[in-house]
C-alpha positions as CSV (number, residue, x, y, z in Angstrom):
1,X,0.0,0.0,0.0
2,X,1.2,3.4,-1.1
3,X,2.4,5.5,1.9
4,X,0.1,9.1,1.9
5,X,1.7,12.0,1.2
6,X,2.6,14.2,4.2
7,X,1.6,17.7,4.5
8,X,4.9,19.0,3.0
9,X,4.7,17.1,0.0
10,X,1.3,17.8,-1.1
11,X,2.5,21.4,-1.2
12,X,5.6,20.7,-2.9
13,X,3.7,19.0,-5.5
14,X,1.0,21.4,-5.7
15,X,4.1,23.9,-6.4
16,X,5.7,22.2,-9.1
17,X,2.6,21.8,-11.5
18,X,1.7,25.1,-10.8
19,X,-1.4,24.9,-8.8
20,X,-1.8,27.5,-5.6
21,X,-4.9,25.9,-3.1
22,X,-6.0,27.3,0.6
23,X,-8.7,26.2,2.2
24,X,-11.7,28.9,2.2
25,X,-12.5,31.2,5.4
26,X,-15.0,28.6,7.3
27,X,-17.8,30.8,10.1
28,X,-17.9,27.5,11.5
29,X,-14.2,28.4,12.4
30,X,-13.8,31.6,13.3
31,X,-12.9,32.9,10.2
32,X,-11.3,36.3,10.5
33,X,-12.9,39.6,10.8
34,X,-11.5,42.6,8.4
35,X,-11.9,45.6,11.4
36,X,-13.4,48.7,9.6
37,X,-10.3,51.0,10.2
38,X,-11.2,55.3,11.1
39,X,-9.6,58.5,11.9
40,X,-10.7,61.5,13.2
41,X,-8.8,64.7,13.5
42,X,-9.1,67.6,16.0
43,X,-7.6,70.7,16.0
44,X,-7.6,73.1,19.4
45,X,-6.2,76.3,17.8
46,X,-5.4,77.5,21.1
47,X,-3.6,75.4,22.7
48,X,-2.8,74.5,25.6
49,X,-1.0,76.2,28.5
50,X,2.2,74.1,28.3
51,X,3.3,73.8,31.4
52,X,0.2,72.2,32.9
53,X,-0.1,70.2,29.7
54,X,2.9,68.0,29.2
55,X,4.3,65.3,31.7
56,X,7.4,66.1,33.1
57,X,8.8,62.7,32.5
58,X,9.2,60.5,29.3
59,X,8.3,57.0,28.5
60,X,5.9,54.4,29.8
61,X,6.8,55.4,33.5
62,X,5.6,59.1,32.6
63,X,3.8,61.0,35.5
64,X,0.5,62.1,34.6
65,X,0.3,65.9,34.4
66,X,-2.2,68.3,35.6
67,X,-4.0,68.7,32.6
68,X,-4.3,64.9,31.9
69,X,-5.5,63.6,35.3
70,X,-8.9,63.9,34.0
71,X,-8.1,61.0,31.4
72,X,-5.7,58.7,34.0
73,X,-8.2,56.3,34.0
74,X,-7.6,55.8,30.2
75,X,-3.9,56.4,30.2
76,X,-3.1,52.7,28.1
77,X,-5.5,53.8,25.6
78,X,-3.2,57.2,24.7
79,X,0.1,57.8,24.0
80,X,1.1,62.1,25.0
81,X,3.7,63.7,22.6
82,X,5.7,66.4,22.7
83,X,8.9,68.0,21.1
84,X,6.7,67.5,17.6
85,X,6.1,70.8,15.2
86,X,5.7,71.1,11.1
87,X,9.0,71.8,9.4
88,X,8.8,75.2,7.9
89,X,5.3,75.9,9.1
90,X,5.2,79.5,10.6
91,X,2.6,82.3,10.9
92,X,0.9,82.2,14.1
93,X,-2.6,81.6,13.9
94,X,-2.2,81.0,10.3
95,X,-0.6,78.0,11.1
96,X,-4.2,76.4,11.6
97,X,-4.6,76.1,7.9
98,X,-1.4,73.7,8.0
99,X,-2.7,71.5,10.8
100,X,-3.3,69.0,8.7
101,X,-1.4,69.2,5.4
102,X,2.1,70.8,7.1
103,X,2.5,72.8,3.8
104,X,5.1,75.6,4.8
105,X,4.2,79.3,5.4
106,X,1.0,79.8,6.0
107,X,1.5,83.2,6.7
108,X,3.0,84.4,3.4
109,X,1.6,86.4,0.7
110,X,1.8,83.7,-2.2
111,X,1.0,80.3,0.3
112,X,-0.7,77.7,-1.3
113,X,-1.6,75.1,0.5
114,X,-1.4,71.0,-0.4
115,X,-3.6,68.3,0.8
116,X,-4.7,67.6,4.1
117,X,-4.5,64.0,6.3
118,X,-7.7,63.6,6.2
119,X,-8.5,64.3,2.3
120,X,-6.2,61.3,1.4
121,X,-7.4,59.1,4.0
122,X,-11.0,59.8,2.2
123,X,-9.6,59.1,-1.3
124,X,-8.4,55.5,-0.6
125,X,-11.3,54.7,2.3
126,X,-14.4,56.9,1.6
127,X,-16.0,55.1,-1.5
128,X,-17.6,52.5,1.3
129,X,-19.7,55.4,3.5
130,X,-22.4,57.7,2.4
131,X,-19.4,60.7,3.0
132,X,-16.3,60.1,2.0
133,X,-15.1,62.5,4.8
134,X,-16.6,64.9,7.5
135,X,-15.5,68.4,7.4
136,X,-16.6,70.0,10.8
137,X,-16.2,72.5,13.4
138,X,-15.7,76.7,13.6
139,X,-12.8,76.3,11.4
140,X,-12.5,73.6,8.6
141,X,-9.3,71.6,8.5
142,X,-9.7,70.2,5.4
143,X,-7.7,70.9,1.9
144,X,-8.3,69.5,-1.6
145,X,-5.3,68.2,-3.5
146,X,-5.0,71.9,-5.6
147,X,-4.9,73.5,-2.1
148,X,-8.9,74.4,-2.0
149,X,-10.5,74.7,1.5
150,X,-13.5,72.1,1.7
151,X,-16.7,74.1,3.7
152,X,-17.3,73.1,7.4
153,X,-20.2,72.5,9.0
154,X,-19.9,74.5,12.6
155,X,-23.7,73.6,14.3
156,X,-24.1,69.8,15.4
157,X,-27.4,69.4,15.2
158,X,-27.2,70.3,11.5
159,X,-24.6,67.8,11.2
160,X,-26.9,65.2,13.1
161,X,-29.6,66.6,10.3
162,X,-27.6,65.6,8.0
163,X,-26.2,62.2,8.9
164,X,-29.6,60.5,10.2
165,X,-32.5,62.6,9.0
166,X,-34.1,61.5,5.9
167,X,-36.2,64.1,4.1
168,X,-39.4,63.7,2.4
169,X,-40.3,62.4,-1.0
170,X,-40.9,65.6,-2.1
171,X,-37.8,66.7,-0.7
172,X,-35.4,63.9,-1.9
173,X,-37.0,65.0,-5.7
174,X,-35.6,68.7,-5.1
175,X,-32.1,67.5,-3.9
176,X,-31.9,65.2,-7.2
177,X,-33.1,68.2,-9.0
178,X,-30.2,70.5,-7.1
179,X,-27.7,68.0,-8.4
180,X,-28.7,67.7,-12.1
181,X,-28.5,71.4,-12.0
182,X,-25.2,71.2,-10.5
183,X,-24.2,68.9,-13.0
184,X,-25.4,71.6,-15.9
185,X,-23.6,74.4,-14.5
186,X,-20.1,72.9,-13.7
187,X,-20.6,71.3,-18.0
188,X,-21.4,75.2,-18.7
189,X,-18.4,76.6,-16.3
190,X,-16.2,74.0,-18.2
191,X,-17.1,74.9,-21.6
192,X,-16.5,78.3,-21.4
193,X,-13.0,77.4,-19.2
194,X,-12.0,75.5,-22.2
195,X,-12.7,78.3,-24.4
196,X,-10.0,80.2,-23.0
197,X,-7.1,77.5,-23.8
198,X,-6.4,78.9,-26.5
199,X,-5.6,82.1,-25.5
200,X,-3.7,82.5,-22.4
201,X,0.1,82.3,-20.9
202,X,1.5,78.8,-19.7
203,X,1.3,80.3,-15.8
204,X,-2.6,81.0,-16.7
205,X,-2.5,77.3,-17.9
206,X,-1.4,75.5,-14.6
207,X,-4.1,77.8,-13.1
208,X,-6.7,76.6,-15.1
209,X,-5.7,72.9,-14.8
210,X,-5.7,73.2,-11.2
211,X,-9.8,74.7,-11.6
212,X,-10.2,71.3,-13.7
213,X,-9.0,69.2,-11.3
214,X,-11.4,71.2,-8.9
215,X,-14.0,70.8,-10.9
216,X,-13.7,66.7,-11.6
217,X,-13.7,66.4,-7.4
218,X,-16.8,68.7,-7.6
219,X,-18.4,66.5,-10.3
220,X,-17.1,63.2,-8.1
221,X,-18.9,64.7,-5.4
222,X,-21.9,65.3,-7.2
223,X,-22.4,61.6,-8.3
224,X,-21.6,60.6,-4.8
225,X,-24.8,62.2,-3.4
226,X,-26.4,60.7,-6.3
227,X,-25.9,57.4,-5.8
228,X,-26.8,57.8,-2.0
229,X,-29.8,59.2,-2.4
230,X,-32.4,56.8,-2.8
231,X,-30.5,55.1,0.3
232,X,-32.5,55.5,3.6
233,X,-29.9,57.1,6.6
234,X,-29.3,54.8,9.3
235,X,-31.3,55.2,12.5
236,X,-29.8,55.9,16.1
237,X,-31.3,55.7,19.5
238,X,-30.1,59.3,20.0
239,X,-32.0,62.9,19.8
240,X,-30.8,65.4,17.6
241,X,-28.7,68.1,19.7
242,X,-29.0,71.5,20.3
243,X,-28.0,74.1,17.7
244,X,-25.5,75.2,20.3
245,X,-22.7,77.8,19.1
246,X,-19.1,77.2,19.7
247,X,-19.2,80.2,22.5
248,X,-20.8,77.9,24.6
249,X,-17.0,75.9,23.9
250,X,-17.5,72.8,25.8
251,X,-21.2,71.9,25.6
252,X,-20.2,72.6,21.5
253,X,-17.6,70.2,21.5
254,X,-19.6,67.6,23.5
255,X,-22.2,67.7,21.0
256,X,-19.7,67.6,18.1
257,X,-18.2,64.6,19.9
258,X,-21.3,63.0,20.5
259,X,-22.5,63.4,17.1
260,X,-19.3,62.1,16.0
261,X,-19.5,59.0,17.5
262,X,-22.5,58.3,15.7
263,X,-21.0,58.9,12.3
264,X,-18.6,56.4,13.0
265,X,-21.1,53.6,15.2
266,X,-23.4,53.9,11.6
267,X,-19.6,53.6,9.5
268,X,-21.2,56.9,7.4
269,X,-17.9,57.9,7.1
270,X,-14.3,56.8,7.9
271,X,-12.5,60.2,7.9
272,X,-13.6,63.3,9.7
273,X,-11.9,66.6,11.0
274,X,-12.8,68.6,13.2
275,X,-11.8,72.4,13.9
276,X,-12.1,73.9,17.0
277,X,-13.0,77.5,17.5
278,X,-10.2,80.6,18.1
279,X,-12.7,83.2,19.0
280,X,-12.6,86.1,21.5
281,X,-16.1,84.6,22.9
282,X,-16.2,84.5,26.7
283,X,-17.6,80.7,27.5
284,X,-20.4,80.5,30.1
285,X,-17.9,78.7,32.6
286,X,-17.6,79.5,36.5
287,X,-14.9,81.7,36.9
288,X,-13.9,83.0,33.4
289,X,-15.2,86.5,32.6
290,X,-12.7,87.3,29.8
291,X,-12.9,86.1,25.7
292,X,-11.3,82.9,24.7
293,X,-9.1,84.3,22.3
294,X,-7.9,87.1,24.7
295,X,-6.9,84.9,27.8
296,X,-4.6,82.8,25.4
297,X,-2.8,85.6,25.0
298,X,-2.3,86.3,28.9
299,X,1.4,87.4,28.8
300,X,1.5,85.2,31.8
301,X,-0.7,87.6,33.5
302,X,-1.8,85.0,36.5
303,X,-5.3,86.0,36.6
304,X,-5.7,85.7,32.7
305,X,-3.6,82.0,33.1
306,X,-6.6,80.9,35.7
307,X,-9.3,81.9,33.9
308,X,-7.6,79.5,30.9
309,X,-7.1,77.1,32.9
310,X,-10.1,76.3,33.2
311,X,-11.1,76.3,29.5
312,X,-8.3,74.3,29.0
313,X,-9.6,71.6,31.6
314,X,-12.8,71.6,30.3
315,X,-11.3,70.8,26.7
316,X,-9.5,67.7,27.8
317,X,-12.8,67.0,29.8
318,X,-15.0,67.0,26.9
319,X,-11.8,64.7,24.6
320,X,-11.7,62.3,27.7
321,X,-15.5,61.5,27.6
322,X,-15.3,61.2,23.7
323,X,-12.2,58.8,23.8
324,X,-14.1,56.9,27.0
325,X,-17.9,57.0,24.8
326,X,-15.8,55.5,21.8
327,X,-14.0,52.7,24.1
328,X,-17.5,51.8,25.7
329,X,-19.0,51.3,21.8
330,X,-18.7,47.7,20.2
331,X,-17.6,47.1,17.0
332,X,-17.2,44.3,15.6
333,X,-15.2,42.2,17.7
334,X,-13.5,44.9,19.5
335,X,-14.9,48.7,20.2
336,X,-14.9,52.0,18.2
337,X,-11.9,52.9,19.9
338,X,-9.8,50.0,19.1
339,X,-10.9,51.1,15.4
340,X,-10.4,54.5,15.4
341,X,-7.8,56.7,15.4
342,X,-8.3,59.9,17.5
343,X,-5.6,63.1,16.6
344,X,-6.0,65.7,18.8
345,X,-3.5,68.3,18.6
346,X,-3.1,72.6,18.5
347,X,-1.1,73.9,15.6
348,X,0.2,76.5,18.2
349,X,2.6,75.3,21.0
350,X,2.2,78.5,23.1
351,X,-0.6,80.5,22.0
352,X,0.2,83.6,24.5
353,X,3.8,83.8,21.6
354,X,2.4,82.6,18.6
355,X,4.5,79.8,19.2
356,X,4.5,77.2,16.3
357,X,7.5,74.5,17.2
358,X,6.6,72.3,20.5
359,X,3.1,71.2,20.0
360,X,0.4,69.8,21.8
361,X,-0.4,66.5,20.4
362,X,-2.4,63.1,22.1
363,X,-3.1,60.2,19.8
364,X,-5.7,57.8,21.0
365,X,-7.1,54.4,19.6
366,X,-6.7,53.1,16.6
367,X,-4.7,49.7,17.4
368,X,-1.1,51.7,18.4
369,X,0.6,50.2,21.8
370,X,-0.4,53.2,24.2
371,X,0.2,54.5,27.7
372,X,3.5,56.2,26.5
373,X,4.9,59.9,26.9
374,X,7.2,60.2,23.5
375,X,9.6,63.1,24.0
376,X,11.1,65.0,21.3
377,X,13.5,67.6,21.6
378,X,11.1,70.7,22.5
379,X,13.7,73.0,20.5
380,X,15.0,70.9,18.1
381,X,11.7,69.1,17.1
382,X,10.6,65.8,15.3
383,X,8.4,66.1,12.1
384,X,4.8,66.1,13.2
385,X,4.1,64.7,9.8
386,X,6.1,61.2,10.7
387,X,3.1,60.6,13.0
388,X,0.9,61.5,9.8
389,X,2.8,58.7,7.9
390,X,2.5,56.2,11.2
391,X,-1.6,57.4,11.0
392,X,-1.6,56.4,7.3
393,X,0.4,52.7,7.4
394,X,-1.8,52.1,10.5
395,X,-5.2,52.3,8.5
396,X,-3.6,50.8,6.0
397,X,-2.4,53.0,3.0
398,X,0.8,51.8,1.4
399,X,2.8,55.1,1.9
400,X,6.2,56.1,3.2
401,X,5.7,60.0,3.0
402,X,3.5,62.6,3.8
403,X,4.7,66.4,3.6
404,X,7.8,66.6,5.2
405,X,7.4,63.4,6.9
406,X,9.7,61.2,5.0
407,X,8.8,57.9,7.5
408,X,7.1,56.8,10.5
409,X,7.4,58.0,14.1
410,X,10.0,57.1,16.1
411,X,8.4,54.9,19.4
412,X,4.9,54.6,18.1
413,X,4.7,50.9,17.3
């Protein structure tokens, strides 16, 4: 009797005549789940008082600083950064339109910016969801890839609106109507753009390819809805939220956070940034009588530093619950949290200077080994966009670059 083959040597022969067999992915053995991979991004534009921010120690051993206390409890689920800034990225509070795409110079006459984090996350993961990305917030984070600002949406119970209410009949035949007319006036705009070829200097023609390629994402954008629209928006156990403004900071960002959430619980989108407000606004808070905007710059004035203090609390208060809601939401076979990644930075290190080198930056979730303070140099700093490129390879785009980032960060495994 013919001895059988062993497992080896069915392979080997399997090889040699060219054949490739694996058994199929069996439910009735646990056959492996593909986790929906997310990102969100939030900016503070103000900062954080850094003293009261950062640890004073480094590594896994760090102890907790004042600011973070209120999110101890969650301290594996974290890692704080520090020593982090975009090379070349100057300008003060212009520096917020380079929070996200760390193109140089905000502040300058000619700055054009590039493409945000959160934009290319949406071009390789946003086909899936209803929106490929969620611009929100007072100030919108988000640039095309010809350096156009995509339009926030600042209220969140608009933004609930417009994730989970569905519209009437009558209503869903007016929004198809509003995008066939869309359609005809980008073919009108683009006829008469094409008229002009002819015509014009080689500088006016790079302009007028970079409108093109403005107008394609428009038209892309336009089919999207299309295609969505006869598709009914999930339902949540949740009321829609008060149209609160951002002067009332932290009940805003709770909302925002809140609403969030459920964006990402109903997978309507995998990418979303979020924009915090830099107004002079005085927040109905106990013990702050002065504007947001003006206390930031206290000149370490002490009474000015209290008063931020405790909008600064109540910030990392309202990111704390988010990062702890996310954590208690299943998903799949882990939680939102383990799915997500959660930026949330300032692209000022010291607001009170216009400080741009040093910045505040906490990444949350998303499947990275946490509970670590990463130190960089405060003066001589580490590429924020090397955490970009660790975001990216973590959700999965095959990329080795972003910006200035020319590879991952250093300690974030």
């Amino acid at each position: 009797m013919k001895k059988p083959l062993s497992n080896l040597e069915r392979r080997q022969f399997l090889k040699g005549v060219g054949v490739s067999l694996a058994l199929p992915a069996l439910e009735s053995f646990g056959a492996a789940e593909t986790a929906t991979k997310r990102m969100v991004a939030v900016n503070i534009p103000l900062g954080f008082l850094p003293d009261h921010f950062f640890p004073k120690t480094a590594g896994r051993e760090y102890e907790t600083s004042s600011y973070l206390k209120a999110a101890d409890h969650l301290r594996d689920d974290f890692t704080v950064i520090s020593g982090t800034s975009h090379p070349g990225v100057d300008g003060g509070h212009s520096a917020e339109k380079s929070f996200l795409t760390a193109a140089p110079h905000p502040g300058a006459r000619g700055f054009k910016n590039s493409i945000s984090l959160d934009q290319v996350v949406a071009k390789q993961l946003g086909d899936a969801t209803r929106f490929s990305s969620l611009t929100v917030g007072e100030q919108s984070l988000s640039w095309t890839a010809n350096g156009v600002s995509i339009p926030q949406e600042k209220s969140p119970a608009r933004l609930f609106a417009k994730l989970f209410i569905s519209g009437s009949a009558k209503d869903i035949g007016e929004q198809k109507q509003q995008l066939q007319d869309g359609h005809s006036i980008l073919d009108s705009v683009l006829a008469e753009a094409n008229s002009m070829k002819k015509s014009i200097t080689q500088a006016d023609r790079e302009k007028l390819e970079q409108f093109f390629t403005a107008v394609r994402e428009t038209e892309n954008r336009i089919d999207k809805s299309e295609r969505w629209l006869d598709t009914p928006k999930p339902e949540v156990d949740a009321k829609q939220p008060k149209d609160v403004g951002s002067g009332d900071l932290i009940t805003w960002l709770k909302s925002h956070f809140e609403v969030i959430r459920l964006a990402l619980a109903t997978d309507s989108t995998r990418a979303i940034a979020f924009g915090g407000p830099n107004h002079s606004l005085v927040p109905p808070l106990p013990g702050v009588s002065m504007g947001y905007h003006g206390l930031s710059h206290h000149g370490k004035n002490p009474d000015m530093m209290r008063q931020l203090e405790i909008i600064d609390r109540g910030v990392i208060q309202a990111w704390a619950e988010f990062i702890e809601s996310l954590k208690n939401t299943p998903d799949g076979s882990g939680t939102l949290l383990d799915h997500t990644q959660v930026l949330m930075g300032s692209n000022l290190g010291n607001a009170s200077g216009h400080i741009t080198t040093n910045l505040p930056v906490l990444l949350a979730g998303g499947g990275f080994k946490h509970g670590q303070h990463l130190a960089f140099d405060a003066k001589k700093n580490s590429p924020l966009p090397n955490l970009f490129v660790s975001m990216m390879q973590g959700l999965g785009l095959e990329t080795g670059e972003f910006a200035s980032g020319k590879g991952t960060m250093t300690g974030l495994e």
